[in-house]
C-alpha positions as CSV (number, residue, x, y, z in Angstrom):
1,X,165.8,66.3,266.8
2,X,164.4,63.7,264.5
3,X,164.5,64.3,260.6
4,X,162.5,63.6,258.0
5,X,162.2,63.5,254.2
6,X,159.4,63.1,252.2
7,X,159.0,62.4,248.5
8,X,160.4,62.5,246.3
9,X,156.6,63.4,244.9
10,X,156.6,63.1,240.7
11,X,154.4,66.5,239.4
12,X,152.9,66.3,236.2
13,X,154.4,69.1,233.4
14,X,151.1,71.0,233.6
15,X,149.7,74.2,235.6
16,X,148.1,71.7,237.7
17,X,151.9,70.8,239.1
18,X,151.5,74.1,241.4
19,X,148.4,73.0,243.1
20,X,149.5,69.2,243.6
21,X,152.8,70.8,245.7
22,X,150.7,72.6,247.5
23,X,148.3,69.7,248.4
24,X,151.7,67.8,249.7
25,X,152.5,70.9,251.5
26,X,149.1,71.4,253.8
27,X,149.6,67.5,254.2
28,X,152.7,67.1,255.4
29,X,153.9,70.1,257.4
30,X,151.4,70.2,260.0
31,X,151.9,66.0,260.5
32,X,155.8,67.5,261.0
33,X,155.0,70.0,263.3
34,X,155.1,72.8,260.9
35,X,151.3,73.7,260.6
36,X,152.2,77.8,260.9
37,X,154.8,77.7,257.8
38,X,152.1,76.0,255.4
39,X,151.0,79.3,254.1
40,X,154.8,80.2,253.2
41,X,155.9,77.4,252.3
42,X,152.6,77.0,249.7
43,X,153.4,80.4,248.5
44,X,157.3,79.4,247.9
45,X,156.9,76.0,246.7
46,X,154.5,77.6,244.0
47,X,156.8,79.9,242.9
48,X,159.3,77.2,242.1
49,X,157.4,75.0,240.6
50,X,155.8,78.0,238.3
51,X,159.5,78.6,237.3
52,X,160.4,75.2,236.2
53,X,157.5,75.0,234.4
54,X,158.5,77.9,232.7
55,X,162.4,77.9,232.2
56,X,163.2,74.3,232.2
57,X,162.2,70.7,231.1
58,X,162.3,67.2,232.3
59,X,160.9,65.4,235.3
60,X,159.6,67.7,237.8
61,X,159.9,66.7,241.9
62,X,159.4,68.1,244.9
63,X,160.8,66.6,247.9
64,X,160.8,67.7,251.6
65,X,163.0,67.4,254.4
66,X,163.1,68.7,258.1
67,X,166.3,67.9,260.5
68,X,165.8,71.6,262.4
69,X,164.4,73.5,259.4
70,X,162.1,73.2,256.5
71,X,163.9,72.3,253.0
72,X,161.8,72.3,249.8
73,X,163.9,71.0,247.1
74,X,161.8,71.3,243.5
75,X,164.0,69.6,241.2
76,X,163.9,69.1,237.0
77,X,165.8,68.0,234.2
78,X,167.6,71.0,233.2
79,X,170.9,72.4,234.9
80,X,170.6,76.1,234.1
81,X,170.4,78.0,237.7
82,X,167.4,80.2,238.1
83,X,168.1,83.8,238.4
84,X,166.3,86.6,240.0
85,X,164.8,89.6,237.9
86,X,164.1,93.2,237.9
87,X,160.7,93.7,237.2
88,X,159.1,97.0,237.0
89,X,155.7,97.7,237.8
90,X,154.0,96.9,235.3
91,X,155.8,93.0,234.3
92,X,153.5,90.3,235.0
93,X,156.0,88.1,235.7
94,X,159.8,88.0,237.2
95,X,159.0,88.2,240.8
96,X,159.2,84.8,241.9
97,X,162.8,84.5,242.9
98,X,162.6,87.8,244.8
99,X,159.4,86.7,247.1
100,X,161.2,83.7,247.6
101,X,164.6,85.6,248.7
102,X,162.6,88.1,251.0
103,X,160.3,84.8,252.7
104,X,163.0,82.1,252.7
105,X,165.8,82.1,255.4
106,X,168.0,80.7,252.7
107,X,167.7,79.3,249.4
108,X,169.5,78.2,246.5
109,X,170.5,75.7,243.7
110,X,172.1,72.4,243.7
111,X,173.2,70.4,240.6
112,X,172.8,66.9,239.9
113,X,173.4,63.8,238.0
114,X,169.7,64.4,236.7
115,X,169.4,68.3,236.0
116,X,169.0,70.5,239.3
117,X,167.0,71.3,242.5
118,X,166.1,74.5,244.0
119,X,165.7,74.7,247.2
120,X,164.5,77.3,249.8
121,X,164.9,76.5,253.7
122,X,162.5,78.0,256.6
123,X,162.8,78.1,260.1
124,X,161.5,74.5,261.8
125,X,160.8,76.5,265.3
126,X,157.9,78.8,264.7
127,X,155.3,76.1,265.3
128,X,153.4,76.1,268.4
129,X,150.5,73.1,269.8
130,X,147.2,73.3,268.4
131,X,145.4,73.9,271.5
132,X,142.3,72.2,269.9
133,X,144.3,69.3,270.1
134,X,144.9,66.4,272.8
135,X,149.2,66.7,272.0
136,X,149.0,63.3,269.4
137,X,147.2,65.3,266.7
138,X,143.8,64.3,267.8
139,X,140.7,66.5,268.1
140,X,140.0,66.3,272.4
């Protein structure tokens, strides 16, 4: 199978870092094959960017690659790992980490020379053909 990697893709330190991931997200995964995990993927790559604009600092990237699976890495400037929380019923926040734990089929943190990525991988063969479609992406 062919890979891919896109970005890295620079997101501003704002709220509106969550909706620009998401634009690269119903951009590029249907172009890769993967129009059926945009909705996960949009969920998932939300909640990490929400974290690191929560917890951490420095640049903030997201960059995608496919070899079999989905990886979305969403990296910044800070090294401390994310960890999951707890949260009760009524906590407005803290459950990030877990939906991303019960959607992803593996995720995880990687160090680097610039601060940290978080990752979370999904399957790469759940896509089928667009039937509206003439095979090349085209409306017939």
């Amino acid at each position: 199978m062919e890979s891919f990697v896109g970005g890295p893709w620079s997101l501003p330190w704002s709220p509106t870092a969550c909706g620009l991931a998401r634009n690269v997200i119903r951009d590029v995964l249907p172009r890769w094959g993967l129009h059926d995990l945009v909705p996960t993927a949009e969920l998932l790559v939300s909640e990490l960017v929400s974290n690191a604009l929560r917890h951490a600092s420095g640049p903030l990237r997201l960059t995608l690659e496919r070899v079999s699976d989905l990886r979305c890495l969403v990296s910044d400037g800070t090294t401390d790992s994310p960890r999951p929380t707890d949260a009760g019923p009524d906590d407005e926040n803290g459950r990030g980490l877990t939906l991303v734990d019960l959607l992803a089929a593996r995720w995880g943190c990687e160090r680097g020379p610039e601060g940290k990525s978080v990752w979370f991988e999904l399957p790469g063969d759940t896509d089928t053909p667009d039937p509206d479609t003439d095979g090349r992406g085209e409306a017939a």
